[in-house]
C-alpha positions in Angstrom: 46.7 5.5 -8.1 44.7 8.8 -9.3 42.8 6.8 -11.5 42.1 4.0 -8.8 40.5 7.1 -6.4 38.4 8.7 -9.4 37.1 5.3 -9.8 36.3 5.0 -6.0 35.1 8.4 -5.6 32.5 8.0 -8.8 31.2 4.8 -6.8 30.9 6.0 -3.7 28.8 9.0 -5.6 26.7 6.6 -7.6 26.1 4.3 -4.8 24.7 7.4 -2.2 22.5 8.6 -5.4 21.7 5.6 -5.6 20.4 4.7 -2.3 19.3 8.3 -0.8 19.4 8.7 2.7 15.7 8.9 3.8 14.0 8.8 7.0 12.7 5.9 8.3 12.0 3.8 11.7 13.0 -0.1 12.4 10.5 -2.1 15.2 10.7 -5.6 15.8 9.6 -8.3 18.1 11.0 -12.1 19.3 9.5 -12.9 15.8 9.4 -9.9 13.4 11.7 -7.3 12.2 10.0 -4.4 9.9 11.9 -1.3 8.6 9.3 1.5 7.9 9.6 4.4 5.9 8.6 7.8 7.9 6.7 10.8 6.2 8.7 13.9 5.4 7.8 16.6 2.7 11.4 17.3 1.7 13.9 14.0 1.9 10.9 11.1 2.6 11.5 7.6 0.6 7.6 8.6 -1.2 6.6 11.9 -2.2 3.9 11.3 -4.8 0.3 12.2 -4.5 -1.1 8.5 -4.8 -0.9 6.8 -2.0 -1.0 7.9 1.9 2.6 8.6 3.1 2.6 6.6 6.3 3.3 3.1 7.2 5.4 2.4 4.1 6.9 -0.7 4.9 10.5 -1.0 3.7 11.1 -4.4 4.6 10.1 -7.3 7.2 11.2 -10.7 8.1 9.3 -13.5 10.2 11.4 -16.9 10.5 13.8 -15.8 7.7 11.3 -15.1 5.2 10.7 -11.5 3.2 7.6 -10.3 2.4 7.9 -6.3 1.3 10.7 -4.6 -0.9 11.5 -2.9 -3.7 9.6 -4.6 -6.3 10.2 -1.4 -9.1 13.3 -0.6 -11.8 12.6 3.2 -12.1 12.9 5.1 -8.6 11.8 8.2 -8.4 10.5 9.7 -5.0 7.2 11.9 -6.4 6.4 8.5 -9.0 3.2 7.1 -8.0 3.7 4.2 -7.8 7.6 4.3 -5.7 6.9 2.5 -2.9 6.3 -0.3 -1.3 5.0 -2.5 1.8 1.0 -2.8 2.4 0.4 1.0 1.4 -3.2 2.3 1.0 -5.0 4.9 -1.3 -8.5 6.3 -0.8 -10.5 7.2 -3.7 -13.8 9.2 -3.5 -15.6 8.0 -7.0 -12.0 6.9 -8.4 -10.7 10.5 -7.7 -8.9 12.8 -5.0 -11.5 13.9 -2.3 -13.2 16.9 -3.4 -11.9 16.4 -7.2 -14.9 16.6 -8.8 -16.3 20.2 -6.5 -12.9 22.1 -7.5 -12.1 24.4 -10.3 -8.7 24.5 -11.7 -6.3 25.8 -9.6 -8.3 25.5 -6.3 -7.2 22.4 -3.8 -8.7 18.9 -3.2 -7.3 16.4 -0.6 -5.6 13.1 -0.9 -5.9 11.6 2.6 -2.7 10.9 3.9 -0.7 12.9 1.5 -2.7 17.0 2.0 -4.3 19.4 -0.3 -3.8 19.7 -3.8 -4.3 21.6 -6.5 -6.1 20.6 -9.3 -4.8 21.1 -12.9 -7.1 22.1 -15.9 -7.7 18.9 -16.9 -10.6 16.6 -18.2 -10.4 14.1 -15.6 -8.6 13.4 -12.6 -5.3 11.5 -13.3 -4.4 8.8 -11.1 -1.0 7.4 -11.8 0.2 11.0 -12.0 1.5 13.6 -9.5 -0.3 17.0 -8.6 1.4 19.8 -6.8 1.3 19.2 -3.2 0.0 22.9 -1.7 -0.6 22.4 1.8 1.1 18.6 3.6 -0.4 19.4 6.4 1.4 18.5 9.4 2.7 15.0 10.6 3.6 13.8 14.4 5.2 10.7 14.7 6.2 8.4 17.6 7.4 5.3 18.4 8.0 2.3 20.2 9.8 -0.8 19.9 7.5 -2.8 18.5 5.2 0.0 17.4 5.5 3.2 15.0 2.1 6.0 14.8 1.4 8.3 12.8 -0.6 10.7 13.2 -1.8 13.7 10.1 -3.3 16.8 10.3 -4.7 18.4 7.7 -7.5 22.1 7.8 -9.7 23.1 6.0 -9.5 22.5 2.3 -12.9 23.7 0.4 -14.9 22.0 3.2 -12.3 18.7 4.0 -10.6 18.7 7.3 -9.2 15.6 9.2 -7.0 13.9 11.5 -5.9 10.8 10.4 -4.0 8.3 12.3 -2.9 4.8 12.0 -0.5 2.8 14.1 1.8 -0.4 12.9 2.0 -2.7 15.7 3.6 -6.5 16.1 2.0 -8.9 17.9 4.0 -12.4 17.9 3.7 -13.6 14.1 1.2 -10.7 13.0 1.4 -6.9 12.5 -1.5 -5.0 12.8 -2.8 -1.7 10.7 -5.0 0.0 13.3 -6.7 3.4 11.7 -8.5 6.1 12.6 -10.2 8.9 10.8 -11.9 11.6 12.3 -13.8 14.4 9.8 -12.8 17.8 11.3 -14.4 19.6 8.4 -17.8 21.0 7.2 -18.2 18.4 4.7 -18.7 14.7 4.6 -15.9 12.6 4.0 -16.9 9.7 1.2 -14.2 7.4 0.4 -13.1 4.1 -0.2 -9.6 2.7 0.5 -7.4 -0.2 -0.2 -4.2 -2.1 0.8 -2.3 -2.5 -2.4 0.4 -4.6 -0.4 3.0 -5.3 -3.3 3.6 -8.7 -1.3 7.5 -10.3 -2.6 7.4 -13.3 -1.1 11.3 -14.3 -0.5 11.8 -12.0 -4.1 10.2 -15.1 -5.8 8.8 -14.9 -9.8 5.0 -14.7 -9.6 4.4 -18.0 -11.2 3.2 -21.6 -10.6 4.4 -21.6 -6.8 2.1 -18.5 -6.3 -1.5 -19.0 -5.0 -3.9 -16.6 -3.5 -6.7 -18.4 -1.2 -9.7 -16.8 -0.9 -13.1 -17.6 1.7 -15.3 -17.8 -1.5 -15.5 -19.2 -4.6 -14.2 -15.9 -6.7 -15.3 -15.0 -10.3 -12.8 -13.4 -12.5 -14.6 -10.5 -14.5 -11.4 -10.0 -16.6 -9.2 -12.0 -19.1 -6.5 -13.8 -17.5 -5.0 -14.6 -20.9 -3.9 -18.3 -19.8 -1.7 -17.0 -17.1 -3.7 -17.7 -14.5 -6.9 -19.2 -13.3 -9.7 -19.8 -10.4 -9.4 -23.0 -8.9 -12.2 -23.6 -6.7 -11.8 -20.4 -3.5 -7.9 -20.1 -5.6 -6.4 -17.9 -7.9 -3.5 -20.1 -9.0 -0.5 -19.0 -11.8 0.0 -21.4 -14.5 3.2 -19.8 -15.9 5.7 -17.4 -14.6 5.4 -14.2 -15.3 7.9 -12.5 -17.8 8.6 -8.8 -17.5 5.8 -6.8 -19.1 3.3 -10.0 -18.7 0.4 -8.8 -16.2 -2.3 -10.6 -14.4 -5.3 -8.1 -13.9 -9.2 -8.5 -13.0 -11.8 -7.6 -10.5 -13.0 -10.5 -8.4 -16.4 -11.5 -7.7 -18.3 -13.8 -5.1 -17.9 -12.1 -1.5 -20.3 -11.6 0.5 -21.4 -8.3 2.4 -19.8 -9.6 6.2 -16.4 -8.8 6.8 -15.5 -13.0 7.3 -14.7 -12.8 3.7 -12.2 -10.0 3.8 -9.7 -13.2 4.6 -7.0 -13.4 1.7 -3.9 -16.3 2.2 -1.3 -15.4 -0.5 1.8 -17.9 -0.5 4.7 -19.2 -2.2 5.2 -22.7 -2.0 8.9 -22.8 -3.2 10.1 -20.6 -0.6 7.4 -21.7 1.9 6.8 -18.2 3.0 2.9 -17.7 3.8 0.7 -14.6 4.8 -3.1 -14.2 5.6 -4.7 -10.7 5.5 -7.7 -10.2 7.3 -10.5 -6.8 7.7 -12.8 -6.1 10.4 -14.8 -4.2 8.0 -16.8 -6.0 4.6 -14.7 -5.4 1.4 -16.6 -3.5 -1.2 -14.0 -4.6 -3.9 -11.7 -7.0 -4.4 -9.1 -6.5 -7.3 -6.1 -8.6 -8.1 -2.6 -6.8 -10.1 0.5 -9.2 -10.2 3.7 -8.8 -12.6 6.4 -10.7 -12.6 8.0 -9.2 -9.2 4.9 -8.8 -7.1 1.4 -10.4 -6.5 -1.2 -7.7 -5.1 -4.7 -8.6 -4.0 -6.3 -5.5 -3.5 -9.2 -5.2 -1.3 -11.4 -1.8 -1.2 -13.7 -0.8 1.8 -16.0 1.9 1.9 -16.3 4.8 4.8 -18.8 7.4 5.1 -17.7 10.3 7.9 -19.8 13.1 8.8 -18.7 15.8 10.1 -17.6 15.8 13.9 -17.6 11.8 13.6 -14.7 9.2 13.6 -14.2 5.8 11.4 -12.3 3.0 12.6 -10.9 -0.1 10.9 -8.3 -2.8 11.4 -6.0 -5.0 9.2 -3.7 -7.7 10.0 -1.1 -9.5 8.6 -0.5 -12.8 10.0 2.7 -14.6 8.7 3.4 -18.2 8.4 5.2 -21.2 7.2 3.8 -22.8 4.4 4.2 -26.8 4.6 4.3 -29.3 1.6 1.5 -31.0 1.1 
């Protein structure tokens, strides 16, 4: 019997390390239900220095298909790349805002995550995790079908901002609405993406994986006979295996935002999802390994000071039929 409770105590233990308790917000609609990690500098889900902390998207189901989740092995809140959903990171000529005006030790920003502080380094580091000096301050609120966020961050060497982006559902669709207003002395230059990290009912990245595309796209990397353009497709003609990786910039669009319209779907599972900008994409980039397939696509703002940008993304999910 003493044996039997170690045992039960030691799992319950591993099971709660295992699955922290984290803050985090659940909306939903007659067709959606999304779980949705909520920003916090002490116990949030994602803590690195990457990507922007809010509207992490846990998980969501339309029609009794997945689309998000934990697509990782190694879990590790401050890891770059710990985290999941449609996320976004902004990049100001491939570095943190400010990166390349600071000295060592002075602070840079990373929209949606704060001010920084720069190491002595040679380059800016992307995939790794700086110390977070000021997080600036977060208000959150929320509505049934709707979660905002809303960050505040002063001035840092010149940056200031309020950020602010909402999640709302709208029948089969949710919407990224954003909003950035420059509060500081210096002009805010940046280009951000959805990374997405789409699982499509958990399915292997394989031959039931496509990605349709407006245009005719133009791979400018090697996709090493795992995949291949198909007309306006990217189609996979083997299933990934763990460590295999499809990777390339993509070519072709056009400078109106019609062509920020990406379908990716799964036709064994059936589950379907079209992304759509109402800005032009300045990049397109495609990542997939075996447990996620993530069409990246980059636009570029330019804020002065005292001036707002606005953009919008949507999500609209469907039902993919046999042809």
């Amino acid at each position: 019997m003493l044996t039997w409770l170690i045992f039960c105590l030691t799992l319950g233990a591993f099971r709660q390390a295992a699955a922290p308790a984290v803050p985090d917000a659940s909306i939903s609609n007659a067709e959606i239900r999304a779980r949705v990690y909520l920003p916090d500098a002490q116990s949030g889900y994602y803590r690195g220095t990457r990507f922007d902390w809010s509207g992490v998207v846990a998980s969501l189901e339309w029609h009794g298909h997945s689309y998000f989740g934990k697509w990782f092995d190694r879990y590790e809140a401050t890891h770059h790349d710990a985290i999941t959903g449609p996320v976004e990171e902004f990049l100001s000529n491939g570095a943190g805002l400010g990166y390349d005006e600071a000295r060592p030790g002075d602070s840079f920003v990373r929209i949606g995550v704060g001010a920084v502080r720069k190491r002595d380094e040679s380059s800016y580091q992307q995939f790794s995790t700086y110390e977070i000096v000021d997080p600036g301050k977060w208000t959150i609120t929320k509505g049934s079908d709707w979660v905002q966020f809303v960050h505040e961050l002063h001035d840092t060497n010149g940056y200031a901002y309020v950020y602010r982006k909402k999640l709302r559902l709208v029948g089969n669709t949710l919407v990224l609405e954003h909003e950035l207003k420059n509060t500081g002395r210096k002009t805010i230059a940046t280009s951000v993406y959805e990374h997405n990290f789409y699982m499509l009912d958990g399915q292997p990245t394989g031959p039931d994986s496509s990605i349709q595309l407006t245009f005719e796209p133009r791979a400018t990397g090697a996709l090493e006979g795992l995949a291949d353009v198909h007309g306006r497709s990217i189609v996979y003609l083997k299933e990934l295996q763990p460590g295999q990786t499809v990777q390339t910039d993509l070519e072709g669009f056009g400078t109106s935002a019609k062509d920020y319209d990406i379908q990716v779907e799964n036709r064994r599972s059936g589950a379907g999802v079209r992304q759509t900008g109402d800005r032009a994409m300045s990049k397109l980039h495609l990542w997939s390994i075996r447990t996620t397939v993530c069409p990246e696509a980059f636009i570029d703002l330019r804020i002065e000071p005292g001036t707002t940008s606005t953009w919008r993304i949507t999500y609209d999910f469907y039902q993919v039929h046999s042809s």
